[in-house]
C-alpha positions in Angstrom: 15.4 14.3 -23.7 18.9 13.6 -24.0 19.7 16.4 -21.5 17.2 14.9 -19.0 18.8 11.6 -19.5 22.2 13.2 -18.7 20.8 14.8 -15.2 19.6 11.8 -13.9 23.0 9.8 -14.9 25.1 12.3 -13.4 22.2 12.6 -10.0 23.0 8.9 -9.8 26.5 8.3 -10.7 27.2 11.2 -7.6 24.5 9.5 -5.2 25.2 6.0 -5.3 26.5 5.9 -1.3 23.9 8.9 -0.1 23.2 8.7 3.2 19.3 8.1 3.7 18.5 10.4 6.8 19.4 13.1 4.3 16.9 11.9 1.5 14.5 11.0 3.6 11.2 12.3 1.7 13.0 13.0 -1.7 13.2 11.2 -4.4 15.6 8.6 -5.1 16.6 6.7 -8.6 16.8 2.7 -9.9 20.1 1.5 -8.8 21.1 3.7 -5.8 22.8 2.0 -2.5 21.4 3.5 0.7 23.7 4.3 3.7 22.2 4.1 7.8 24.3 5.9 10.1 26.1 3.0 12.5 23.7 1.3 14.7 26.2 -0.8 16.8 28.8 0.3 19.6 31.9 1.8 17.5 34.8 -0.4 18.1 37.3 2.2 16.3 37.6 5.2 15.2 37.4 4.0 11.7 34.1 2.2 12.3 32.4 5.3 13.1 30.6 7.5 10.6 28.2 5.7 8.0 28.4 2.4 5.7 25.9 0.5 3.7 23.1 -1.1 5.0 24.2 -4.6 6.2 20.7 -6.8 6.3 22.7 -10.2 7.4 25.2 -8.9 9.8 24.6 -12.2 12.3 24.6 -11.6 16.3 26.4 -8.0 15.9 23.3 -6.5 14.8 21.0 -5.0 16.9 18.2 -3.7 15.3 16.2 -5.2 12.2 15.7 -3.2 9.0 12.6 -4.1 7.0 12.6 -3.8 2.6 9.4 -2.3 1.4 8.1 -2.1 -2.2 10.8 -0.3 -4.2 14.1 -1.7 -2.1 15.5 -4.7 -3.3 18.1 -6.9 -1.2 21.5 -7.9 -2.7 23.9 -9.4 -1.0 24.5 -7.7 2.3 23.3 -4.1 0.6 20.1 -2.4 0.4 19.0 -1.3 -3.7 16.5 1.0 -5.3 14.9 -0.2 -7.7 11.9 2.4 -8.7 11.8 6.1 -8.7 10.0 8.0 -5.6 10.4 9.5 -2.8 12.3 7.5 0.3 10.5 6.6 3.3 10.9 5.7 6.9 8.7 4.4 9.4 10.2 3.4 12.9 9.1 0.4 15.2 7.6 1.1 18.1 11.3 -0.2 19.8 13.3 2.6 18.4 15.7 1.9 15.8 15.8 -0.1 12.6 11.8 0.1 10.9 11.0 0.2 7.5 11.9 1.5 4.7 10.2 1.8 1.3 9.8 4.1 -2.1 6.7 5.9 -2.5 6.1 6.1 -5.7 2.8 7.4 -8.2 1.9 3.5 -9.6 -1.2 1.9 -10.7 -0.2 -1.7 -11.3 -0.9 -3.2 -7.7 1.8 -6.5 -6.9 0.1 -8.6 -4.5 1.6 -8.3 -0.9 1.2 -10.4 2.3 -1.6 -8.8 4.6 -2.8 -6.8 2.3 -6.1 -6.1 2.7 -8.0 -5.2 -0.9 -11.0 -5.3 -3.1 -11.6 -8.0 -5.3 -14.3 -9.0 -8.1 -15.2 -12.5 -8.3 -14.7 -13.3 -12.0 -14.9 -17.2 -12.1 -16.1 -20.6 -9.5 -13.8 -23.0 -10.4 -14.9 -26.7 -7.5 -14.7 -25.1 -4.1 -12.2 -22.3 -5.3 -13.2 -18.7 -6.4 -11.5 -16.7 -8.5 -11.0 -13.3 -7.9 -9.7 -10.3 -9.7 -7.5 -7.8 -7.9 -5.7 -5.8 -10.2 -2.8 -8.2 -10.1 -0.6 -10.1 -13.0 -2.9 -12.8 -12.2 -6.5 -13.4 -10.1 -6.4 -14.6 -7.0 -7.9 -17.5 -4.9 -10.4 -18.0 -2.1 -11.6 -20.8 -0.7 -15.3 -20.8 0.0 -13.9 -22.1 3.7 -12.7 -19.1 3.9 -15.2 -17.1 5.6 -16.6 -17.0 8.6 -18.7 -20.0 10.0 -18.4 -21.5 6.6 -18.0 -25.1 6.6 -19.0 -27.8 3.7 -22.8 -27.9 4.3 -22.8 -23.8 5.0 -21.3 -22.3 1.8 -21.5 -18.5 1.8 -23.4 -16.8 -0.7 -20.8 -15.4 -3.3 -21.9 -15.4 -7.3 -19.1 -14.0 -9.8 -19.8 -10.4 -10.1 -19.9 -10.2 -6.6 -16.9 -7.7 -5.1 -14.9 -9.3 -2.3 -12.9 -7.1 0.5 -10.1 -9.7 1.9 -6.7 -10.0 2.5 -3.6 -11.9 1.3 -2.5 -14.8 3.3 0.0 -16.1 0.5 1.6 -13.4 -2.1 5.0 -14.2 -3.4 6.4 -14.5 -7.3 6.6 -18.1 -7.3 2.7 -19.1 -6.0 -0.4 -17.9 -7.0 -2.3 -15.2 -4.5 -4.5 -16.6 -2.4 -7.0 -14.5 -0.4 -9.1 -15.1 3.1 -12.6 -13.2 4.3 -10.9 -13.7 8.1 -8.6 -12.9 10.6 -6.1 -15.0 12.7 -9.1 -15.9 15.1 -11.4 -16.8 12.2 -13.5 -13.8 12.8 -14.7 -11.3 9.3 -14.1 -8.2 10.9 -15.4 -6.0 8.3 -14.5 -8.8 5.8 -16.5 -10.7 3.2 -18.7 -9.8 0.3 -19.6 -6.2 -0.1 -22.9 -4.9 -0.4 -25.0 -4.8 -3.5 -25.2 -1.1 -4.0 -22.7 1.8 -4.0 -20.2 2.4 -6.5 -16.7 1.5 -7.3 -13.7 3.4 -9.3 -9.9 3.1 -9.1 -7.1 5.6 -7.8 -3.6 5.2 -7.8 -1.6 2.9 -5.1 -0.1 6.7 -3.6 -3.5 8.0 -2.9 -4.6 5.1 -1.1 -2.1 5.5 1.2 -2.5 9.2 2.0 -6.1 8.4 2.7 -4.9 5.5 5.2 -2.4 7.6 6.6 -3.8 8.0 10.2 -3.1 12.0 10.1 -4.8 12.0 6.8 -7.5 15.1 6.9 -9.6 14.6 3.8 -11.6 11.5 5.5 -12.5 13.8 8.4 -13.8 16.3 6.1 -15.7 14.4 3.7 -17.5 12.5 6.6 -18.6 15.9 7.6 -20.0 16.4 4.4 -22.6 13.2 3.8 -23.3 10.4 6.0 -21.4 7.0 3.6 -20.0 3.8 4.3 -16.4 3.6 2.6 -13.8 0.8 2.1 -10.7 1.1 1.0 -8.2 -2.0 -0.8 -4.4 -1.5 -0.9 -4.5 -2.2 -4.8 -6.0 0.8 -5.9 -9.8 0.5 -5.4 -12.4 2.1 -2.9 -15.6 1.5 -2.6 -18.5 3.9 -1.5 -21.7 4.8 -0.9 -24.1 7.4 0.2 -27.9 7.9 0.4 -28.2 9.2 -2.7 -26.7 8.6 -6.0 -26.1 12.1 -6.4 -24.2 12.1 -3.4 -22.1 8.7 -3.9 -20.6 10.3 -7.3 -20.1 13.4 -5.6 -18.0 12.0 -3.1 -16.1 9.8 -5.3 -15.5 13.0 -7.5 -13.7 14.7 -4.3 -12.1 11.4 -3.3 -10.4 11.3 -7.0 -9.9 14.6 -7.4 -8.3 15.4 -4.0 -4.6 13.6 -4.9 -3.9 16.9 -6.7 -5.3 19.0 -4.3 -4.0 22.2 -2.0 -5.3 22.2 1.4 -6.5 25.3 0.9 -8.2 24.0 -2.6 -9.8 21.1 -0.4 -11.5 23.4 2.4 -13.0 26.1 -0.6 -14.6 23.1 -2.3 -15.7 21.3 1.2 -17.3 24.9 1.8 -19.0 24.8 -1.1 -20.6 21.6 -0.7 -21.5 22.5 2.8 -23.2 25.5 1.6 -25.4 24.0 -1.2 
């Protein structure tokens, strides 16, 4: 333990001014300060070469760098502040994009535009409460849906599950959700249906499924015909034509995080077989 503890000090005493193109995609430790190779025109020979990350560097910068979960700003440098692996995701500009940890986590922190899966716990007036997995539940107005207006309430009872997203999410405020999009349309949004089955994976897994790359969402759709929705904290919801083949599928879906590619295809055979 004390060994371990001594690695990691030593990882992170010698990697505090890493350069993150070369850890891109491994993983990083609590207190780290990430360097970005120069973005602006070199005025000098000594402003070539790399420095930290400068988020508030006024009309001289010329590209925008976004903080995702795990990166916390302070001052004018960029922090880690969990353990995972480093990512990067460019906009569609060039330069600058995101970066964020990727870490194995269960405990979901609300974030804006999120779009998740909720269970309506409480009806508190015109205000539902709704539990995502957060510190706290969230809210929904019952005007939040589509074409709901004072005499049209929508149909929602508590124990009802709810797939929205978050148009408020900070530390300071409570979370409060919507069923619709900027042009007051559902799209997809609202309550979920009746049958089906829910369960709970971790925040990584999520992610690979969303990933738009992601294989295991073409191969399980081969497998059963199944309506599927997945929420950024943790939660999926599916359903098949059989209960048989709902757990079966949720079984794959939970079991597939830990999972060769090779592993994934014998077990898809299998199934495709029987």
């Amino acid at each position: 333990m004390a060994d371990a503890a001594a690695v990691a000090a030593k990882s992170l005493a010698g990697s505090r001014a890493r350069a993150a193109s070369t850890v891109l995609g491994q993983v990083v430790l609590p207190g780290e300060e990430l360097l970005l190779p120069e973005q602006e025109d070199a005025e000098g020979p000594e402003s070539a070469g790399q420095r930290p990350l400068r988020l508030n560097a006024g009309t001289r910068s010329r590209v925008r760098v976004v903080c995702g979960p795990g990166l916390r700003r302070s001052g004018d440098r960029l922090l880690v502040t969990k353990c995972g692996r480093l990512r990067h995701k460019e906009h569609g500009g060039g330069g600058g994009g995101v970066y964020w940890v990727d870490s194995q986590q269960k405990r979901y922190v609300p974030v804006k535009g999120d779009h998740v899966i909720g269970i309506v716990t409480a009806k508190s007036g015109d205000i539902f409460k709704v539990d995502v997995g957060g510190s706290e539940p969230a809210s929904l107005s019952y005007l939040a849906f589509e074409g709901a207006t004072k005499r049209n309430r929508p149909n929602v009872q508590v124990g009802d599950l709810i797939y929205g997203q978050f148009v408020v999410a900070n530390k300071d405020m409570e979370p409060e959700m919507v069923c619709i999009d900027s042009c007051g349309r559902a799209n997809g949004m609202g309550v979920i249906g009746q049958d089906g089955l829910l369960f709970k994976v971790t925040l990584g897994l999520i992610r690979k499924l969303l990933a738009p790359d992601c294989e295991i969402l073409q191969e399980v759709g081969k497998l059963y015909p199944l309506e599927i929705v997945f929420g950024m904290n943790g939660r999926i919801w599916v359903k098949a034509k059989t209960i048989q083949q709902t757990l079966i599928l949720a079984n794959i879906l939970e079991a597939c995080e830990h999972m060769t590619s090779d592993q994934r295809k014998q077990i898809f055979s299998r199934l495709a077989e029987s």
